[in-house]
Jmol script that loads the backbone (N, CA, C; Angstrom):
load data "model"
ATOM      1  N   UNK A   1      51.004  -9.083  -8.585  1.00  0.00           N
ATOM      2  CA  UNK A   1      51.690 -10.341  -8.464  1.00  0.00           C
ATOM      3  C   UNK A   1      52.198 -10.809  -9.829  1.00  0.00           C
ATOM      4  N   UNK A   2      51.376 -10.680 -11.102  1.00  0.00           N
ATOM      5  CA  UNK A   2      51.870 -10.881 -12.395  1.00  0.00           C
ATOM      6  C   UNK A   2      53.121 -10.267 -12.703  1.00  0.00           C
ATOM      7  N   UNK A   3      53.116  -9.261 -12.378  1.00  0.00           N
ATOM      8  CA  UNK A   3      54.176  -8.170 -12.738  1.00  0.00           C
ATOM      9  C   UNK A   3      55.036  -8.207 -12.266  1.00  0.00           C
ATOM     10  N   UNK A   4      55.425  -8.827 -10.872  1.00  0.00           N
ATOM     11  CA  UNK A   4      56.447  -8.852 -10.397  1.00  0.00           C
ATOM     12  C   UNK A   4      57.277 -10.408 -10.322  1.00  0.00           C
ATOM     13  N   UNK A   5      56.426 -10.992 -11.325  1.00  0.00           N
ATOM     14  CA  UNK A   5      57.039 -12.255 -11.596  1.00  0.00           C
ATOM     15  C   UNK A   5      57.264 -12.417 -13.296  1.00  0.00           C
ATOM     16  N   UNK A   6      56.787 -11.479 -13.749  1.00  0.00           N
ATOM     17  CA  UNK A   6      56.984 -10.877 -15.289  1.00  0.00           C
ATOM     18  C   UNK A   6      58.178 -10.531 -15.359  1.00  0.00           C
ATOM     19  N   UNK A   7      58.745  -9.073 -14.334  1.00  0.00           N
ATOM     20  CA  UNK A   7      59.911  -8.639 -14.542  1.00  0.00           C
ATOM     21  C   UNK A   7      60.867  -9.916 -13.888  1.00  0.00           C
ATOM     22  N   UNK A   8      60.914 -10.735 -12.976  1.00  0.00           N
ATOM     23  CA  UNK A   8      61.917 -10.924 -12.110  1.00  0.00           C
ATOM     24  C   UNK A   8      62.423 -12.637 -13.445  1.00  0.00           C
ATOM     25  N   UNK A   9      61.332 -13.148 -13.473  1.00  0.00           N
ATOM     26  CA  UNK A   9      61.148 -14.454 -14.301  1.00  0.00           C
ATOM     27  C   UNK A   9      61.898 -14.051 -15.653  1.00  0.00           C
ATOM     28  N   UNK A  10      61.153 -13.228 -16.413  1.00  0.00           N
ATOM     29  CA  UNK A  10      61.277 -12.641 -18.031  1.00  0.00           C
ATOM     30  C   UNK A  10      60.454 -13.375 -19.019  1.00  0.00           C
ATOM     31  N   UNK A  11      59.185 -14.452 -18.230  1.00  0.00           N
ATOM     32  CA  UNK A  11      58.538 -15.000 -19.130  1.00  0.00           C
ATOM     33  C   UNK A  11      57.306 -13.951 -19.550  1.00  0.00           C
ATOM     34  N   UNK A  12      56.431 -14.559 -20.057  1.00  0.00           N
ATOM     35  CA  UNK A  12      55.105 -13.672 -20.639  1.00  0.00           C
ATOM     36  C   UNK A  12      54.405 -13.741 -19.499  1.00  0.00           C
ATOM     37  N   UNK A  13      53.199 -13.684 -19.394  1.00  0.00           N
ATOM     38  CA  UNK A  13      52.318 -12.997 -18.393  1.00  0.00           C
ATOM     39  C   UNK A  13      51.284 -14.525 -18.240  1.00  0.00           C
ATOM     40  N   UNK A  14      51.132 -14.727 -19.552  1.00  0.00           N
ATOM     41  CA  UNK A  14      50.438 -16.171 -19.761  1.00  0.00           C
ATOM     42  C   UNK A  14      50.873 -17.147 -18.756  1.00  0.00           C
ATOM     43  N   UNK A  15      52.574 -17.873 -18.956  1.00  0.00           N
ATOM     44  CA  UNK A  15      53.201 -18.285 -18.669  1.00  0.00           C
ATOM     45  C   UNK A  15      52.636 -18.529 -17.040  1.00  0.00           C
ATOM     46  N   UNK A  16      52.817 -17.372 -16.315  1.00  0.00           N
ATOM     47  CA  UNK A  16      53.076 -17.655 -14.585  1.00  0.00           C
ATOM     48  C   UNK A  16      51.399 -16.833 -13.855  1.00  0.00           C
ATOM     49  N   UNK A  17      50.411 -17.419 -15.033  1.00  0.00           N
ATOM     50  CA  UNK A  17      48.848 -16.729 -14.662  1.00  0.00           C
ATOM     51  C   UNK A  17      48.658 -17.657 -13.849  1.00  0.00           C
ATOM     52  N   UNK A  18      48.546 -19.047 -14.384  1.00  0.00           N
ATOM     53  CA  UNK A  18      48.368 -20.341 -13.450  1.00  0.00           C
ATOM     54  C   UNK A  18      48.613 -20.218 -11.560  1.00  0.00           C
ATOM     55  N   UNK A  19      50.203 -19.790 -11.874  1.00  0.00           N
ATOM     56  CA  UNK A  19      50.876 -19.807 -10.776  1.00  0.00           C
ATOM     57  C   UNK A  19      50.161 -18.557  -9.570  1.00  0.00           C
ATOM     58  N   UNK A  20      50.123 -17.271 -10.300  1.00  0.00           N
ATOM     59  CA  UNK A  20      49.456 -16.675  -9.806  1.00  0.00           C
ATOM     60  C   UNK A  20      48.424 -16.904  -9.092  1.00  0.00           C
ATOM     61  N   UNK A  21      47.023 -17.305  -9.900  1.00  0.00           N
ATOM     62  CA  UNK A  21      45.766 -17.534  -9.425  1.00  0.00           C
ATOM     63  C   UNK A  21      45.640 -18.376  -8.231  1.00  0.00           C
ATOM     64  N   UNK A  22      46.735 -19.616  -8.689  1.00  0.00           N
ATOM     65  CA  UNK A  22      46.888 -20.349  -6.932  1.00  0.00           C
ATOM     66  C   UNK A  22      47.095 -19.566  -6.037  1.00  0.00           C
ATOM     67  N   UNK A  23      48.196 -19.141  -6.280  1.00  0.00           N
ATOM     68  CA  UNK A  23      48.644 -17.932  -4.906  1.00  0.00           C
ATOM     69  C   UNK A  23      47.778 -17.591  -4.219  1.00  0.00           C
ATOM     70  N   UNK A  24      46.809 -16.687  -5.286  1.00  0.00           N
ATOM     71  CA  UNK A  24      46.098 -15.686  -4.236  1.00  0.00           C
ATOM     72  C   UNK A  24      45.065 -16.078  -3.834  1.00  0.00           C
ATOM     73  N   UNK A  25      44.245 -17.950  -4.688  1.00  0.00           N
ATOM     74  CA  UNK A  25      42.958 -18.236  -4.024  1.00  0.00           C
ATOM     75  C   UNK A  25      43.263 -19.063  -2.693  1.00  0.00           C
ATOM     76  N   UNK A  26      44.757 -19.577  -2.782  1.00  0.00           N
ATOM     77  CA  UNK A  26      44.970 -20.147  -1.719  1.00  0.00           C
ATOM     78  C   UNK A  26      45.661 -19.721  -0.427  1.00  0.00           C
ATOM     79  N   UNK A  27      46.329 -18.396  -0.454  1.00  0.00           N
ATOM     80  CA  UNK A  27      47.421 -17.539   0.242  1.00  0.00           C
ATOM     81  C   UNK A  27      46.463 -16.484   1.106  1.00  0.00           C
ATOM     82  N   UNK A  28      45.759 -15.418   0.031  1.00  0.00           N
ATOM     83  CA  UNK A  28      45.858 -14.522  -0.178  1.00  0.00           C
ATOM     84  C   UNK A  28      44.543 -14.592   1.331  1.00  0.00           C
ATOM     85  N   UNK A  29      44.644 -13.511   2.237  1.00  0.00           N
ATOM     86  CA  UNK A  29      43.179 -13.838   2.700  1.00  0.00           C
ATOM     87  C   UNK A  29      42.892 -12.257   2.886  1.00  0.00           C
ATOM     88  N   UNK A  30      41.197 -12.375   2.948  1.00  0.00           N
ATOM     89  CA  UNK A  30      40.621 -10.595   2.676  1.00  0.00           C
ATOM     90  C   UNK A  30      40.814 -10.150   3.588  1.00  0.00           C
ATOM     91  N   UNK A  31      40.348  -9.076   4.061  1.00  0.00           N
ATOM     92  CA  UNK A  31      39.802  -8.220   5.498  1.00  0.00           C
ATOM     93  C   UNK A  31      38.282  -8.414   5.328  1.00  0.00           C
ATOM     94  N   UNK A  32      37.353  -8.480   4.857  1.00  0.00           N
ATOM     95  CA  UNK A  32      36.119  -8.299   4.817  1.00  0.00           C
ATOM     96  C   UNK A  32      35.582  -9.772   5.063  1.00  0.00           C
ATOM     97  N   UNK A  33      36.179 -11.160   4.770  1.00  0.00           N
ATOM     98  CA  UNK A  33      35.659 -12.151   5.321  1.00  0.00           C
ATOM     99  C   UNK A  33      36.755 -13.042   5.770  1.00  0.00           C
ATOM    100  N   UNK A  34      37.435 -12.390   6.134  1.00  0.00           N
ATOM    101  CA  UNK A  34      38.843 -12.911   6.729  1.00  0.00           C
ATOM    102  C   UNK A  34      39.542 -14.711   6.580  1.00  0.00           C
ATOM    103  N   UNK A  35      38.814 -14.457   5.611  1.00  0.00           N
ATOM    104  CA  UNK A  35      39.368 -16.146   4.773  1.00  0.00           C
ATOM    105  C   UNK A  35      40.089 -15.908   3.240  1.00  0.00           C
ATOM    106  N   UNK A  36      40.442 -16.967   2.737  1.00  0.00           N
ATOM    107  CA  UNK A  36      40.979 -17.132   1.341  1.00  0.00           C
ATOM    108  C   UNK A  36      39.934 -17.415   0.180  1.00  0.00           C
ATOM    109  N   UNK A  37      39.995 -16.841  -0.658  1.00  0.00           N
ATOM    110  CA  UNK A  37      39.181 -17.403  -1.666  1.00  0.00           C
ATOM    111  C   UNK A  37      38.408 -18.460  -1.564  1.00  0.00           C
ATOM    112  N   UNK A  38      39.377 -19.541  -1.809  1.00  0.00           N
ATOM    113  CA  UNK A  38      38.998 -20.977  -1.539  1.00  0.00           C
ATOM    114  C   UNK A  38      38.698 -21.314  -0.479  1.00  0.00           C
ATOM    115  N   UNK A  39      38.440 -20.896   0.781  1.00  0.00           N
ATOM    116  CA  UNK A  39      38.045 -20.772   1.832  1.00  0.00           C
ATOM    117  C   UNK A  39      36.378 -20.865   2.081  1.00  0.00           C
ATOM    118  N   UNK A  40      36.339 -19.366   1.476  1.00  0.00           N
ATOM    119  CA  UNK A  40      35.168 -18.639   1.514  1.00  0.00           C
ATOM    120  C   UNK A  40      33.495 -19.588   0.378  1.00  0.00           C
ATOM    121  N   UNK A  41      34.776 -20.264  -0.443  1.00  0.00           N
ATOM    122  CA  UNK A  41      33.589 -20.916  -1.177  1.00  0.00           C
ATOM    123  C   UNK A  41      33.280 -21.930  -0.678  1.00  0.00           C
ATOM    124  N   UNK A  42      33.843 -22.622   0.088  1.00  0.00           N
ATOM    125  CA  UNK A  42      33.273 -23.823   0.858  1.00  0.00           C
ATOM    126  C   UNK A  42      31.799 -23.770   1.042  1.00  0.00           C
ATOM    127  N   UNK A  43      31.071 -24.575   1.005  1.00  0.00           N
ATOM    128  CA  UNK A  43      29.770 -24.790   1.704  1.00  0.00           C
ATOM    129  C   UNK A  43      29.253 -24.398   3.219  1.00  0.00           C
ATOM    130  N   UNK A  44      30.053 -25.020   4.071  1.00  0.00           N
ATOM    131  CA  UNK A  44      29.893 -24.496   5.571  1.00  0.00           C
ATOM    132  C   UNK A  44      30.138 -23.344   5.789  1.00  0.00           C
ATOM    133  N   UNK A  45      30.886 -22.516   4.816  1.00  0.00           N
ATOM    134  CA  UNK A  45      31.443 -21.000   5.305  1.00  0.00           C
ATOM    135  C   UNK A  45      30.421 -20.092   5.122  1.00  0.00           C
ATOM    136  N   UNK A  46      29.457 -20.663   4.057  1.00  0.00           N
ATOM    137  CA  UNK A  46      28.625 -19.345   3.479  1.00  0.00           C
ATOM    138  C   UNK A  46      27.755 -17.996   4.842  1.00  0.00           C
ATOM    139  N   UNK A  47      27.712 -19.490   5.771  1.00  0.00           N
ATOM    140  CA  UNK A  47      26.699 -18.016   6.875  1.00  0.00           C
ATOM    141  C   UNK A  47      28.063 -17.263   7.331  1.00  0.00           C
ATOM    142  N   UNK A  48      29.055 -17.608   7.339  1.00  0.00           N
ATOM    143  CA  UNK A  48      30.511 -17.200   8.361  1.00  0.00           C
ATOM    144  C   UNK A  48      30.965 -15.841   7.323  1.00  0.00           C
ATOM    145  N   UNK A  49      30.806 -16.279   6.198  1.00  0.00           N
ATOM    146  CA  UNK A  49      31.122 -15.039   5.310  1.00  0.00           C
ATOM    147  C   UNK A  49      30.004 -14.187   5.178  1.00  0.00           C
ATOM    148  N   UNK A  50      28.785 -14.738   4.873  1.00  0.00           N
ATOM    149  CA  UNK A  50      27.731 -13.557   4.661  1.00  0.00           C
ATOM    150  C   UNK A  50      27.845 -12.663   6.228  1.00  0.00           C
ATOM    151  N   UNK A  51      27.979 -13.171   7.249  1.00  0.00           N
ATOM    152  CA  UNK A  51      27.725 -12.349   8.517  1.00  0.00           C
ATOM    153  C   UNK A  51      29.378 -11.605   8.642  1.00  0.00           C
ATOM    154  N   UNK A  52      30.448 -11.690   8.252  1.00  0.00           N
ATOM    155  CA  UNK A  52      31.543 -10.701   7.485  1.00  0.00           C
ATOM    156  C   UNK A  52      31.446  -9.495   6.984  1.00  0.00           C
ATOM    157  N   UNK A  53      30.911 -10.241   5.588  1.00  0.00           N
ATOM    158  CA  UNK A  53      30.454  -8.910   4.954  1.00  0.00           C
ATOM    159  C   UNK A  53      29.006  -8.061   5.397  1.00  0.00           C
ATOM    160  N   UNK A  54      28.911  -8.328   6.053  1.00  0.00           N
ATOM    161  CA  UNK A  54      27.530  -7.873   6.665  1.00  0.00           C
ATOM    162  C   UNK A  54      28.009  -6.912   7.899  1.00  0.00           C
ATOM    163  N   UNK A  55      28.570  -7.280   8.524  1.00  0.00           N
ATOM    164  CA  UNK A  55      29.744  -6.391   9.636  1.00  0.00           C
ATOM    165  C   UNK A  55      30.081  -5.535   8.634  1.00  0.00           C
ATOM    166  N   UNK A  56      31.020  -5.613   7.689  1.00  0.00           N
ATOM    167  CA  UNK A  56      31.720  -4.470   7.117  1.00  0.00           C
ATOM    168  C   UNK A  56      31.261  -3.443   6.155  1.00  0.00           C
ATOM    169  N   UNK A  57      29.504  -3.671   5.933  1.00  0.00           N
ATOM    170  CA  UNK A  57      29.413  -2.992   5.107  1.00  0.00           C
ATOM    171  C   UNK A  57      28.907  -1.456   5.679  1.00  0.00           C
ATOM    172  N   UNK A  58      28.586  -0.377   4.678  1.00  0.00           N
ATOM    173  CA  UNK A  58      28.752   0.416   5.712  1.00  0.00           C
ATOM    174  C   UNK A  58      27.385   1.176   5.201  1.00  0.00           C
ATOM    175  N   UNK A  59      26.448   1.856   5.714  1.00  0.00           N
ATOM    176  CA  UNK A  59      25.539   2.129   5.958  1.00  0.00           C
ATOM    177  C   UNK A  59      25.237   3.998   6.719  1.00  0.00           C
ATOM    178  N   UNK A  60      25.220   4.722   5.385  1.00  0.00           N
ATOM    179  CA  UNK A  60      25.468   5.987   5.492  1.00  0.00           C
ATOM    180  C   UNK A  60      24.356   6.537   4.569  1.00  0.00           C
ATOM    181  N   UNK A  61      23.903   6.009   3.893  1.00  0.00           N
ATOM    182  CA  UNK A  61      22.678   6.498   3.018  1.00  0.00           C
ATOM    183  C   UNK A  61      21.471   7.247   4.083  1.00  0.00           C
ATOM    184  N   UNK A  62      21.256   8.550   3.565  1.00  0.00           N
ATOM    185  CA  UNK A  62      20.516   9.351   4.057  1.00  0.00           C
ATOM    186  C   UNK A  62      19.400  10.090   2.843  1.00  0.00           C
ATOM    187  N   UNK A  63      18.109   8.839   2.982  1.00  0.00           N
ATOM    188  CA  UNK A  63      17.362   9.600   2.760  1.00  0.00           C
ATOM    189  C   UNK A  63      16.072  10.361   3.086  1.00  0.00           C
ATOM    190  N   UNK A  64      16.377  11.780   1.560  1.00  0.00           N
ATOM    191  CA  UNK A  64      14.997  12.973   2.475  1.00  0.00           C
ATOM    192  C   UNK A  64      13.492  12.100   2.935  1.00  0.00           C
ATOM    193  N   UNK A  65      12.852  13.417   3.122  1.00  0.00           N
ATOM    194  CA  UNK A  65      11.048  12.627   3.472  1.00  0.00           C
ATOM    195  C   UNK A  65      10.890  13.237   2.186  1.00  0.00           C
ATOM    196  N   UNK A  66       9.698  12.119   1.889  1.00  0.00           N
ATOM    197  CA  UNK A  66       8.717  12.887   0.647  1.00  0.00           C
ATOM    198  C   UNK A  66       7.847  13.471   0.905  1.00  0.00           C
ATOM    199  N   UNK A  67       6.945  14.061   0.090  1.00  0.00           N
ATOM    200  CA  UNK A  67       5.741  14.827   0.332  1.00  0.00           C
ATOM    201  C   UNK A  67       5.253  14.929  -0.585  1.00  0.00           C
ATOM    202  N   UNK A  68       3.971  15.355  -0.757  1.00  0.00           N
ATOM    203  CA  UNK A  68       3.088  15.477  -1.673  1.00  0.00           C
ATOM    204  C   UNK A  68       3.289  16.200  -2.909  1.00  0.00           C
ATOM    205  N   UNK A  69       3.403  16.551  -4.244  1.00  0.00           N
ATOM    206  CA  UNK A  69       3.972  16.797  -5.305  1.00  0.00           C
ATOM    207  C   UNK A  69       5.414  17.016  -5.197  1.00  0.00           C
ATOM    208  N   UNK A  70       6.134  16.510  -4.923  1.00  0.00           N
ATOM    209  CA  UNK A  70       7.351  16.334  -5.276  1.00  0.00           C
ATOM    210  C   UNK A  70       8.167  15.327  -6.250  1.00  0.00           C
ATOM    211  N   UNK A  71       9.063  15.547  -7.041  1.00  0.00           N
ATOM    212  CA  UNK A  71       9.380  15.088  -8.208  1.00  0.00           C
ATOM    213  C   UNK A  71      10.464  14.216  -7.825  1.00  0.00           C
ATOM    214  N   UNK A  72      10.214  12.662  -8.167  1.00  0.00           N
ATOM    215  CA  UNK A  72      11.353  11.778  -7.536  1.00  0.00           C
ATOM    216  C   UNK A  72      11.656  10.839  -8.871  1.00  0.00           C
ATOM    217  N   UNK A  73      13.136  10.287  -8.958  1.00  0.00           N
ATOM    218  CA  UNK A  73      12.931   9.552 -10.156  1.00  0.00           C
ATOM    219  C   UNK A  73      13.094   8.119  -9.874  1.00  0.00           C
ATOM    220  N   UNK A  74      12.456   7.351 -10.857  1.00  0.00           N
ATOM    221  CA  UNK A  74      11.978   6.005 -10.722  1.00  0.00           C
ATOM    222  C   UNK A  74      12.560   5.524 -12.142  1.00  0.00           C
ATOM    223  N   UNK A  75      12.998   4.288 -11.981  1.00  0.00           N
ATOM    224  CA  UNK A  75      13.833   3.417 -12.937  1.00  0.00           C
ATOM    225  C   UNK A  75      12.994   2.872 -13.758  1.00  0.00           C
ATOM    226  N   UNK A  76      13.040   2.961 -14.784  1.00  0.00           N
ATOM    227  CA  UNK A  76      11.950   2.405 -15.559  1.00  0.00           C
ATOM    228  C   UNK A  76      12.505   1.052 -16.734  1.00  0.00           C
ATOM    229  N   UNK A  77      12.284   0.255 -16.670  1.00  0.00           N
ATOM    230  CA  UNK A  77      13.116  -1.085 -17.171  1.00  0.00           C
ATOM    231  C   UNK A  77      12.940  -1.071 -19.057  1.00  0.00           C
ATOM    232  N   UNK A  78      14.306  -1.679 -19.505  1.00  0.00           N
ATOM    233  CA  UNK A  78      13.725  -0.953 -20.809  1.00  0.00           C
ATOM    234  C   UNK A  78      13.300  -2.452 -21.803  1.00  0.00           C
ATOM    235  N   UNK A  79      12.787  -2.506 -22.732  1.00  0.00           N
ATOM    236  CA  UNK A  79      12.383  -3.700 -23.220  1.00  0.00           C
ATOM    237  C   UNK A  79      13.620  -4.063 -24.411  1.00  0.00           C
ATOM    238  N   UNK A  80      13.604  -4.959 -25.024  1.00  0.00           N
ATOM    239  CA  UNK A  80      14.641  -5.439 -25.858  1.00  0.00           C
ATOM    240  C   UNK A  80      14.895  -4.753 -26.450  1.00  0.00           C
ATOM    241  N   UNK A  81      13.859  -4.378 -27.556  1.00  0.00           N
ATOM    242  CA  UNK A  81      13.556  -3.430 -28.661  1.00  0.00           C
ATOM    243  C   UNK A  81      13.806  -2.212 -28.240  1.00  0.00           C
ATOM    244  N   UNK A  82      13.923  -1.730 -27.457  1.00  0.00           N
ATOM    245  CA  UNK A  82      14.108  -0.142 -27.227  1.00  0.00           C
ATOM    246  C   UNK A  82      15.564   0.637 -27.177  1.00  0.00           C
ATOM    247  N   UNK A  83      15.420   1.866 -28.001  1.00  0.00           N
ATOM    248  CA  UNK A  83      16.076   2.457 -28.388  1.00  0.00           C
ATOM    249  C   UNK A  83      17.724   3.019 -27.105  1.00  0.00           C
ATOM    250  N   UNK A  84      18.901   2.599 -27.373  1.00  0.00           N
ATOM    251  CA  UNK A  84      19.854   3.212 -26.291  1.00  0.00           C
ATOM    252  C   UNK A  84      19.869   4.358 -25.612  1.00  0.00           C
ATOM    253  N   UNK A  85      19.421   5.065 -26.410  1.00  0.00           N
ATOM    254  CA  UNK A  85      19.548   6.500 -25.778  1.00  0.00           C
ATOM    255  C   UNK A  85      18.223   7.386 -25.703  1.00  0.00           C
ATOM    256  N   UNK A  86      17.400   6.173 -25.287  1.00  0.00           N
ATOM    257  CA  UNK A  86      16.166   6.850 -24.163  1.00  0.00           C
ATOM    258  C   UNK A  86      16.693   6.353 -22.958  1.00  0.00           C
ATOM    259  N   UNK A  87      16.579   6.821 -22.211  1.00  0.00           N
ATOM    260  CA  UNK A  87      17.131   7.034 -20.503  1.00  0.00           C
ATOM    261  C   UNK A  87      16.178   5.514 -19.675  1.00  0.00           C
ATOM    262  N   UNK A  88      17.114   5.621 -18.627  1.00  0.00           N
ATOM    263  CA  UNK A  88      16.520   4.257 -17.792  1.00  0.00           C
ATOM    264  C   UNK A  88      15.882   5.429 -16.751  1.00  0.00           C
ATOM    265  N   UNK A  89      15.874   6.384 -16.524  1.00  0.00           N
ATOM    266  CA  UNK A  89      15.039   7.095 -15.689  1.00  0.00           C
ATOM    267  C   UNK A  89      14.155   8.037 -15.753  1.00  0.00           C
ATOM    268  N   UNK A  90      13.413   8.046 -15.534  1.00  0.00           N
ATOM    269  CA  UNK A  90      11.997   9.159 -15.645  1.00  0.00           C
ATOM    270  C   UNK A  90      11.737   9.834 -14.574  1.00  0.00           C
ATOM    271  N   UNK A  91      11.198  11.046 -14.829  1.00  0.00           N
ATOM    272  CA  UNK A  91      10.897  12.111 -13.590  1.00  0.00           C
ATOM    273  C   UNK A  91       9.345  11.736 -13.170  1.00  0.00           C
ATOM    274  N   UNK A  92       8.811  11.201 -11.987  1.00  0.00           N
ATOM    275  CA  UNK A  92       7.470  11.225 -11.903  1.00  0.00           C
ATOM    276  C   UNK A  92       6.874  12.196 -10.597  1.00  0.00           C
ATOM    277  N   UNK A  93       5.892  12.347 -10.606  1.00  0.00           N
ATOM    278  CA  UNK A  93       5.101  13.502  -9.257  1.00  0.00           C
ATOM    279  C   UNK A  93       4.256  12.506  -8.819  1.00  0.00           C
ATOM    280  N   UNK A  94       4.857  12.740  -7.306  1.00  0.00           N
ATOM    281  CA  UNK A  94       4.132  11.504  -6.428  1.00  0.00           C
ATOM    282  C   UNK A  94       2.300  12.942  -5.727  1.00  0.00           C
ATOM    283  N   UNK A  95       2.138  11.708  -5.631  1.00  0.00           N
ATOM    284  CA  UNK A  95       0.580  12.082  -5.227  1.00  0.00           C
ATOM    285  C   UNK A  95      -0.034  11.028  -4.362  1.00  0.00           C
ATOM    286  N   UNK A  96      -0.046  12.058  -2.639  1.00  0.00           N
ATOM    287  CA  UNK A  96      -0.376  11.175  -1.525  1.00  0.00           C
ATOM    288  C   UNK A  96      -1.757  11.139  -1.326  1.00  0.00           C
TER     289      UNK A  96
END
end "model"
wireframe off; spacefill off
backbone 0.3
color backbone group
């Protein structure tokens, strides 16, 4: 939408952001909660949208069984102080 009011206008991008942002919080409406921006933030809408996106999301995750020594990895949270490039994940062996 910037861009095509960039080329057609010839102002800067700054210029017609304003204009933009109305557009699309007030125009524009999703597929996933079938309202407008400004719509969707209303107060009364919140169960109308959460049960939306709740319809559309999609639910394909398949996971294996575990079993007894098998190696699964677990997220391990890192503290302030700690170094970037030690890993957020660790290999651990579960034991039933």
């Amino acid at each position: 939408m910037i861009y095509k009011r960039v080329e057609n206008i010839g102002a800067g991008w700054v210029d017609v952001l304003f204009q933009v942002l109305l557009t699309y919080n007030n125009k524009m409406v999703h597929t996933c909660t079938h309202m407008t921006p400004d719509d969707a933030r209303k107060g009364g809408n919140n169960m109308v949208v959460k049960a939306n996106l709740e319809m559309k999301r999609i639910n394909t995750r398949k996971y294996p069984t575990i079993s007894d020594s098998d190696t699964v990895k677990t997220f391990k949270k890192k503290n302030m102080m700690d170094k970037e490039r030690i890993s957020n994940w660790g290999a651990y062996y579960i034991y039933c």
